[in-house]
C-alpha positions in Angstrom: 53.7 135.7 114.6 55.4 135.8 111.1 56.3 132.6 109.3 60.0 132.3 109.5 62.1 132.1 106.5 63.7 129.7 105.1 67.2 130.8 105.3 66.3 131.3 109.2 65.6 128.0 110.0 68.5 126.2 107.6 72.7 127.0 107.0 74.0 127.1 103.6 76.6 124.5 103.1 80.4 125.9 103.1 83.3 124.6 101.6 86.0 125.2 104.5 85.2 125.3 108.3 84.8 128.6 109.6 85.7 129.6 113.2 88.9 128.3 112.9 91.6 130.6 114.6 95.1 129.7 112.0 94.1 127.8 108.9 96.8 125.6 107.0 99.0 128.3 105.6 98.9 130.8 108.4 100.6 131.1 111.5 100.6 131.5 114.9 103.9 133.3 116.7 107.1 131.2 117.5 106.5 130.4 121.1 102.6 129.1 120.8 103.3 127.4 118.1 106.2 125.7 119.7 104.0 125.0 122.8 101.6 124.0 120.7 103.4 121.5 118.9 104.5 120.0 122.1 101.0 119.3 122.8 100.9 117.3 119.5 103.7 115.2 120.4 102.1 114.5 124.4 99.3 113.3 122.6 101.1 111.0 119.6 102.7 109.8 122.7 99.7 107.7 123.7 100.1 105.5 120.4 103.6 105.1 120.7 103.9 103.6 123.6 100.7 101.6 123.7 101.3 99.7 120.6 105.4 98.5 121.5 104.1 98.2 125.2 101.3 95.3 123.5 103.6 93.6 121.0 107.5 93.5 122.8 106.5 91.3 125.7 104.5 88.7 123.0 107.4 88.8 121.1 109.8 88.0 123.9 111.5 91.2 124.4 112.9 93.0 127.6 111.7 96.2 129.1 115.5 97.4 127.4 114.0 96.4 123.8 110.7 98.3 124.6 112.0 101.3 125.2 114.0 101.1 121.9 110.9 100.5 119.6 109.2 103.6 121.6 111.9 105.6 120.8 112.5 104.2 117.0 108.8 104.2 116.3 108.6 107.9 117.5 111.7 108.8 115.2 110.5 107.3 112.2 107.1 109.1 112.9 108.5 112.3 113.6 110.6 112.2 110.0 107.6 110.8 108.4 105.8 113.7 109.4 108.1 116.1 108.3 107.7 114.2 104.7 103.9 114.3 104.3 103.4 118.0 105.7 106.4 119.2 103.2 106.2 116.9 100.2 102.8 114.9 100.6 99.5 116.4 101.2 100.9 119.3 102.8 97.9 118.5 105.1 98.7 119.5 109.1 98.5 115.6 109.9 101.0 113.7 112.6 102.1 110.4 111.1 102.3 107.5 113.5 102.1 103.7 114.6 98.7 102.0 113.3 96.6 99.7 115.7 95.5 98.4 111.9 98.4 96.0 111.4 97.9 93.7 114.7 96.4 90.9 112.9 99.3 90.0 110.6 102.1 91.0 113.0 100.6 88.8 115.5 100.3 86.2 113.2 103.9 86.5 112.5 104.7 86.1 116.3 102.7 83.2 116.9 104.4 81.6 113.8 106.0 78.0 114.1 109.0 78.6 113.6 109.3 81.6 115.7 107.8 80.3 118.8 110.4 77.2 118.8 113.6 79.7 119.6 113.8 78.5 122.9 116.0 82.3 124.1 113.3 85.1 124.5 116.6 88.1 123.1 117.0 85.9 119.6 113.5 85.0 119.4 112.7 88.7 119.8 115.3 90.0 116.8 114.1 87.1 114.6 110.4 88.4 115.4 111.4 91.8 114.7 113.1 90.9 111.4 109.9 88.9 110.3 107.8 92.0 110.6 110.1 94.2 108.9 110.8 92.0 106.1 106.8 92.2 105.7 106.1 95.3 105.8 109.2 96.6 102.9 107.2 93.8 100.9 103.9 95.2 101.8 104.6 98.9 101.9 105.0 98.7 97.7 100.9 98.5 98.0 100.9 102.3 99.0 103.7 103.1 96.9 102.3 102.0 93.7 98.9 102.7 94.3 99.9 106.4 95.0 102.6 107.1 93.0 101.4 105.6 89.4 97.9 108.0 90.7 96.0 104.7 90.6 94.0 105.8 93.7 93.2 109.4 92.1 91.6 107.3 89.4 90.1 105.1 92.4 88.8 108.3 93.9 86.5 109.0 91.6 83.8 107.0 92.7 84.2 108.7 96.0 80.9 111.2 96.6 80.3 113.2 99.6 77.8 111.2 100.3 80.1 108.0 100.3 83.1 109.4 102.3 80.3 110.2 105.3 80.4 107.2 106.8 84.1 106.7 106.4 85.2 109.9 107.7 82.7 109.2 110.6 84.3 105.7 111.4 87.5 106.8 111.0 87.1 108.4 114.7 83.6 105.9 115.7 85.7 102.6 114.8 87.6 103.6 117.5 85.6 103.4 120.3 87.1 101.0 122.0 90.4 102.9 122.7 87.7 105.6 124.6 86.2 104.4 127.5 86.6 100.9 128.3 90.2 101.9 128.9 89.1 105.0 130.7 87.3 102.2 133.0 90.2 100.6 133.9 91.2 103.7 136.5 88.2 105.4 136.4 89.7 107.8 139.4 92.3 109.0 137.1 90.1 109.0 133.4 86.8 110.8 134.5 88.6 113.7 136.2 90.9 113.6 133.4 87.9 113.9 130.6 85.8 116.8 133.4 88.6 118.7 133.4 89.6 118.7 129.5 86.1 119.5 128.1 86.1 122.0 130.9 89.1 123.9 129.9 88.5 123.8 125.8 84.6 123.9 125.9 83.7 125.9 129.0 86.0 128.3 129.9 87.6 128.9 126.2 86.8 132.4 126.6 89.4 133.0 129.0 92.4 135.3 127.9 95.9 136.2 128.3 97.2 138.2 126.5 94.5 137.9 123.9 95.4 134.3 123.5 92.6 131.8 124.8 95.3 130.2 127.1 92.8 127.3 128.4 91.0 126.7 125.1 94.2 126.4 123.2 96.6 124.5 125.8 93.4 122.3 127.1 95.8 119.1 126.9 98.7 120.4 128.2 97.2 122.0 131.7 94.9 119.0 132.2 97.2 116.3 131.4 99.9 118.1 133.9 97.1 118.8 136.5 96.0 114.6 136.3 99.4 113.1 135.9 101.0 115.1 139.5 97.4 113.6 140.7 97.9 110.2 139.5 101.8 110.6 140.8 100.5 111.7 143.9 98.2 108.3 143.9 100.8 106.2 143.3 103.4 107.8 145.9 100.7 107.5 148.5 100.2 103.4 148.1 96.5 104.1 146.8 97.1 100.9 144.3 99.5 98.7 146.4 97.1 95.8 147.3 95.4 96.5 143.8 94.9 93.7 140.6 98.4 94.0 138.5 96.1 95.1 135.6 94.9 98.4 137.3 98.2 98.8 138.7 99.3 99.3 135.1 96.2 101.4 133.8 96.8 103.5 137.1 100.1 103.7 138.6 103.0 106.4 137.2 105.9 104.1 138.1 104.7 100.9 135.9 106.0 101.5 132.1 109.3 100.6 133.7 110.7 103.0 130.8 112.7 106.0 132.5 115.1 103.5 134.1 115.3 101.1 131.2 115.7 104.4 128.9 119.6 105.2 127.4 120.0 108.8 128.0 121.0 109.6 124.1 120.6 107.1 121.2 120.1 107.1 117.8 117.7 104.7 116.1 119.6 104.1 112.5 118.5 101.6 109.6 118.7 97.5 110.2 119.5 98.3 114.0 117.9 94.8 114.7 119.8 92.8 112.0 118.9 92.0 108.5 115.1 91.6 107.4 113.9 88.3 106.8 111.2 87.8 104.3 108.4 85.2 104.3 105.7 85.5 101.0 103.0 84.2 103.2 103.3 87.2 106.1 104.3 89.7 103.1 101.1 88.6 101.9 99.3 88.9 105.0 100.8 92.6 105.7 99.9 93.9 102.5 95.7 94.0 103.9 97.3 95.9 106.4 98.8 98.4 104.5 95.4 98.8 102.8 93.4 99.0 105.3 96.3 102.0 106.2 95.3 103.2 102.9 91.1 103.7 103.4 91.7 105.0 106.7 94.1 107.5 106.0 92.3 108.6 103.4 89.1 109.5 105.2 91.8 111.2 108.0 93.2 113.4 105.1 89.6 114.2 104.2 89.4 115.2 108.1 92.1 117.0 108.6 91.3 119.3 105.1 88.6 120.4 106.8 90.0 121.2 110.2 92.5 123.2 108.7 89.5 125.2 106.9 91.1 123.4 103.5 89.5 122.5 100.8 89.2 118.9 100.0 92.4 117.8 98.7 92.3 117.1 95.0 92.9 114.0 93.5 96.5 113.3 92.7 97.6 115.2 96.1 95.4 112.6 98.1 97.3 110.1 95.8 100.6 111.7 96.6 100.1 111.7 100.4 99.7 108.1 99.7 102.5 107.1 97.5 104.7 109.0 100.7 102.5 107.1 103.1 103.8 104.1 101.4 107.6 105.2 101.8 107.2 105.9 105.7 105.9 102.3 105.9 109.1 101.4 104.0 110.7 103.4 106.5 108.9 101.5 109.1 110.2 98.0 107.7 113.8 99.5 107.4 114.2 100.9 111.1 112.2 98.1 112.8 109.5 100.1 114.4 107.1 96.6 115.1 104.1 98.0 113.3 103.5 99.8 110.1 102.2 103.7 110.6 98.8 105.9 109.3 97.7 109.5 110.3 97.1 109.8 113.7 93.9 110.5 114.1 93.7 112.0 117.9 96.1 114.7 116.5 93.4 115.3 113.5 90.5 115.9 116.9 93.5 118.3 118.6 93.6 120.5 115.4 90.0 120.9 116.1 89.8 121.2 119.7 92.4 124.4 119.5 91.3 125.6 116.6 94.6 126.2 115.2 94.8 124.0 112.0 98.7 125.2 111.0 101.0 123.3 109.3 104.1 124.6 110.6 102.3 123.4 114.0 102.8 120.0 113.1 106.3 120.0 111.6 107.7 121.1 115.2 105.7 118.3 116.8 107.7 116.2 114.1 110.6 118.0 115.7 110.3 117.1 118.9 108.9 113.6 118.3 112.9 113.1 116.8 114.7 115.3 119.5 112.6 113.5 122.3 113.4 109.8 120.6 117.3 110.3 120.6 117.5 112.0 124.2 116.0 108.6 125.9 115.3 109.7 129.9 113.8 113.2 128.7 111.0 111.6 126.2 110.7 108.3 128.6 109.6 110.3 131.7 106.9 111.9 129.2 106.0 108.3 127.8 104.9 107.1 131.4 101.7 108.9 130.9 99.3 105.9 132.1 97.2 105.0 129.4 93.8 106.1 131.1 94.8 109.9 130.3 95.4 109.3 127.0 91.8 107.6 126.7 89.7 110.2 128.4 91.4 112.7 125.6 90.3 110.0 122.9 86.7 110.1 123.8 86.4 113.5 123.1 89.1 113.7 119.5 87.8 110.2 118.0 84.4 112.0 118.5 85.3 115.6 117.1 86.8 113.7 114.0 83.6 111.1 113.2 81.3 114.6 113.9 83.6 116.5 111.1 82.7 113.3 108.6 79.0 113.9 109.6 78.9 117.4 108.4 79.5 116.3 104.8 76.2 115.6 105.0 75.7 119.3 104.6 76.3 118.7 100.9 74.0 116.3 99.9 70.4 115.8 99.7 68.9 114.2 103.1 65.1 114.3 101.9 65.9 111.3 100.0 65.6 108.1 101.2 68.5 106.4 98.7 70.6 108.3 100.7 69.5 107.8 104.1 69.2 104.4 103.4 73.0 104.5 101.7 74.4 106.4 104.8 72.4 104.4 107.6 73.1 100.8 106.3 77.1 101.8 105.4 77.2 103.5 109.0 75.6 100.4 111.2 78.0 97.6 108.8 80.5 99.3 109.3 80.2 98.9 113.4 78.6 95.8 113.0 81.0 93.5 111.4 83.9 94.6 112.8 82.8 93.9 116.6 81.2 90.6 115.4 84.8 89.7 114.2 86.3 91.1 117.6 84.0 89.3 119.3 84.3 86.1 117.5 88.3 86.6 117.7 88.2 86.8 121.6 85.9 83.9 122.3 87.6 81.2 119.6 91.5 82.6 119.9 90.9 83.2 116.0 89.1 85.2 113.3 86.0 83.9 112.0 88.3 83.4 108.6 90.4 79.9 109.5 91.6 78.4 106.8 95.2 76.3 106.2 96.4 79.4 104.9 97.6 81.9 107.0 98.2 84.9 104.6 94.4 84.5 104.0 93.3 84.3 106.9 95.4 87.2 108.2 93.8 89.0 105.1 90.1 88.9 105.1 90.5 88.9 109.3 92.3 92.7 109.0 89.9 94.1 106.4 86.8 93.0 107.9 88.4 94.3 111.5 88.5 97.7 110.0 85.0 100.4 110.6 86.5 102.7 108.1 87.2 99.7 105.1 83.9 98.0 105.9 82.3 101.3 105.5 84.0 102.4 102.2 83.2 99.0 100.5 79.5 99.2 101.4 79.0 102.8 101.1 80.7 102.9 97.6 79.2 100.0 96.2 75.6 101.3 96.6 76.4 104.9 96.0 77.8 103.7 92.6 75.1 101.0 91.8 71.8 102.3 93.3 69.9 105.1 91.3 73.2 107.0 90.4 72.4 108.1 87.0 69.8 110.6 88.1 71.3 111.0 91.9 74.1 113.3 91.1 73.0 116.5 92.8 71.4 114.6 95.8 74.7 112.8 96.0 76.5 116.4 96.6 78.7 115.7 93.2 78.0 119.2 92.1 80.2 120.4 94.9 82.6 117.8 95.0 83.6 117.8 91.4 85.7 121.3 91.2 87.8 120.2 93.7 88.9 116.9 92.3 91.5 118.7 89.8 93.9 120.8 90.8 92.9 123.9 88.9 89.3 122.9 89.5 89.5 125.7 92.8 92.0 128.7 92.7 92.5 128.0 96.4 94.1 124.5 95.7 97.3 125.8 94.5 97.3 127.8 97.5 96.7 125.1 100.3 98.9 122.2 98.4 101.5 123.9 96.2 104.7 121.7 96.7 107.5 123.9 98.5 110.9 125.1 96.4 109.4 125.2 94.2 109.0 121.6 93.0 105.4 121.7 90.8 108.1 122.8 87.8 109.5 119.4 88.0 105.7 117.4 89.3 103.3 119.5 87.6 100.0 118.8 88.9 96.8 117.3 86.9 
């Protein structure tokens, strides 16, 4: 038997992701893209209800007040959206509440003088005001950083090699939103996860129409199918004599939103009252924002790819910033209880249908704003229990750390600076993180307790962070350790005509500014 050859037995590296049905800039028709940006709103759902749904009750808010930061945080998302997909990256990417700013806003509900307002209403507002007071303050991180192209200049010592791990984390990190929530009504989550990989894996041949109907609506069919089942459940008393926390992960009638839920309303600037500011929680906020930052960054590095892009250059990653920065402004300004990032479930759904359009995600953005003003119609679809939304994670978190792996593809894995770059930056970056988790839950407080707060709140929230932890390590030893003669094993080659703008014909063609508007923002 003949030796086999080389290019048998190895794949050349590409630049975009092939097999991808609709790229960025094309298309599919009216109606499946409309469907199909319903499915992208479904699944943004899951964040936006889960994070208000944490924080309200801490802050002393009614189920009336938690339905009005679902609804505000899924307006403000839904016209942040519409800004980063038109006048940002371009990138397809749905922009949403981030699990990254807990630490501070906690902080700033457990604060003194907060916790003495003996009425739960006032102590709410004054709560609310605290955090968006905070984040205004804090969102001028993004906003200078992206606008003045300081993080283009930053991005420079980013190598293939070096965003690996923090692509990767950006969807590993989040392993605990996966499965130990899918645990807490494993009836419900483990049909829910069977059925989805069976629809979008398994049967994603199946046609109608020469559309692969259960590939492409995967979501939709299965979290229809699961939810009637769960409703079905919880009609039939399955849960009555059940702990109150499974009746929560499990039950259809528990979010308490559709009846608390105004049938139209508006969510409009100030709508809680006047910011407050506070330097110390301003301070504390602003590792928050860039924690936002790293994240995001790898996420825009993810969705690129899944919308067989090629890597975004470096001062359109810096302008998706700088307008990251003015949704978090936007954030402060409505009151939306948390500052926001790209979602990164919606970056694994862009994968999982293979349809990576743009114009997909602006009418998500449009019905994450029509859905947030008509109250009862986007409340029924918010009751989603929170165990569907986790079996879906297991499989997007994963899709989006496997797209960070394959940068891999462009870099030299015979040597053993990078393996040992890429191994040690991969484990840190899960390592620390849990060991301050864990440390967190057993002592009530991060292992950084000092007398002052805004520090504490600081260096708890960056080392908290997979993605950050990664991006520190990674790019301190990709920068320090052999470097000078590394350049081709790090994959910089490659990497380097796509980090100007007119470095790759096909970057004026992916992240061209609409009207026309590179006359007045010529790019560099």
């Amino acid at each position: 038997m003949a030796a086999p050859k080389p290019e048998e037995i190895s794949h050349p590296p590409m630049d975009q992701l092939q097999g991808l049905e609709y790229c960025i800039d094309s298309n599919p028709s009216w109606g499946e893209a409309i469907a199909l940006g319903f499915q992208h709103y479904i699944l943004a759902l899951g964040t936006a209800v889960m994070i208000p749904s944490f924080l309200v009750p801490l802050m002393g808010g009614t189920d009336d007040d938690k339905v009005r930061v679902v609804q505000t945080l899924l307006f403000v998302g839904g016209i942040n959206t519409l800004l980063q997909t038109l006048f940002g990256t371009r990138l397809p990417t749905v922009i949403g509440g981030s699990w990254a700013f807990m630490v501070p806003i906690i902080s700033i509900i457990h604060d003194s003088s907060l916790q003495r307002i003996p009425d739960p209403h006032v102590r709410f507002l004054n709560t609310m005001r605290a955090i968006q007071g905070a984040l205004i303050v804090a969102s001028s991180v993004q906003i200078i950083l992206g606008y003045s192209q300081l993080w283009a200049i930053c991005s420079r010592f980013f190598s293939p090699l070096g965003m690996v791990p923090v692509i990767s984390l950006v969807g590993f990190g989040l392993f605990d939103r996966g499965f130990p929530v899918v645990g807490r009504c494993v009836e419900i989550g483990i049909p829910m996860f069977i059925l989805f990989v069976a629809f979008s894996q398994y049967l994603k041949h199946f046609q109608t129409k020469q559309i692969p109907v259960l590939e492409r609506f995967a979501l939709l069919i299965s979290v229809t199918v699961i939810w009637a089942y769960a409703h079905l459940l919880t009609a039939s008393g399955a849960y009555k004599h059940h702990p109150e926390l499974t009746q929560r992960n499990c039950r259809t009638d528990k979010a308490n939103l559709i009846s608390s839920a105004p049938w139209i309303k508006i969510p409009y600037p100030l709508q809680w009252g006047a910011p407050t500011f506070d330097a110390g929680h301003a301070f504390g906020m602003m590792s928050a924002v860039l924690v936002s930052l790293i994240e995001s960054t790898g996420a825009y590095k993810a969705a690129s790819r899944l919308a067989s892009a090629t890597p975004p250059p470096a001062h359109v990653l810096s302008r998706g910033i700088g307008w990251q920065g003015i949704g978090i402004l936007l954030d402060g300004m409505f009151g939306t209880a948390t500052g926001s990032t790209v979602s990164v479930e919606n970056i694994g759904l862009l994968g999982s249908t293979r349809v990576g359009s743009r114009r997909v995600i602006q009418i998500s953005a449009g019905f994450m704003i029509f859905f947030s003003i008509l109250g009862k119609f986007g409340a029924l679809f918010a009751s989603i229990p929170f165990t569907i939304f986790a079996a879906v994670y297991c499989v997007m978190f994963g899709l989006v750390a496997s797209v960070g792996l394959s940068f891999l593809q462009f870099t030299n894995m015979n040597s053993m600076r990078n393996l040992f770059i890429t191994g040690v930056s991969l484990f840190l970056g899960l390592s620390i993180p849990e060991y301050f988790r864990e440390y967190t839950t057993a002592a009530l407080h991060g292992p950084a307790h000092t007398k002052a707060g805004w520090f504490n709140d600081f260096l708890n929230t960056i080392f908290l962070s997979s993605p950050t932890v990664a991006l520190m390590v990674a790019v301190f030893l990709d920068n320090t350790l052999d470097y000078k003669d590394s350049a081709r094993d790090r994959g910089m080659p490659w990497w380097a005509k796509f980090r100007t703008f007119k470095g790759d014909s096909r970057n004026e063609e992916f992240y061209t500014l609409p009207f026309n508007l590179n006359r007045f923002f010529p790019p560099s």
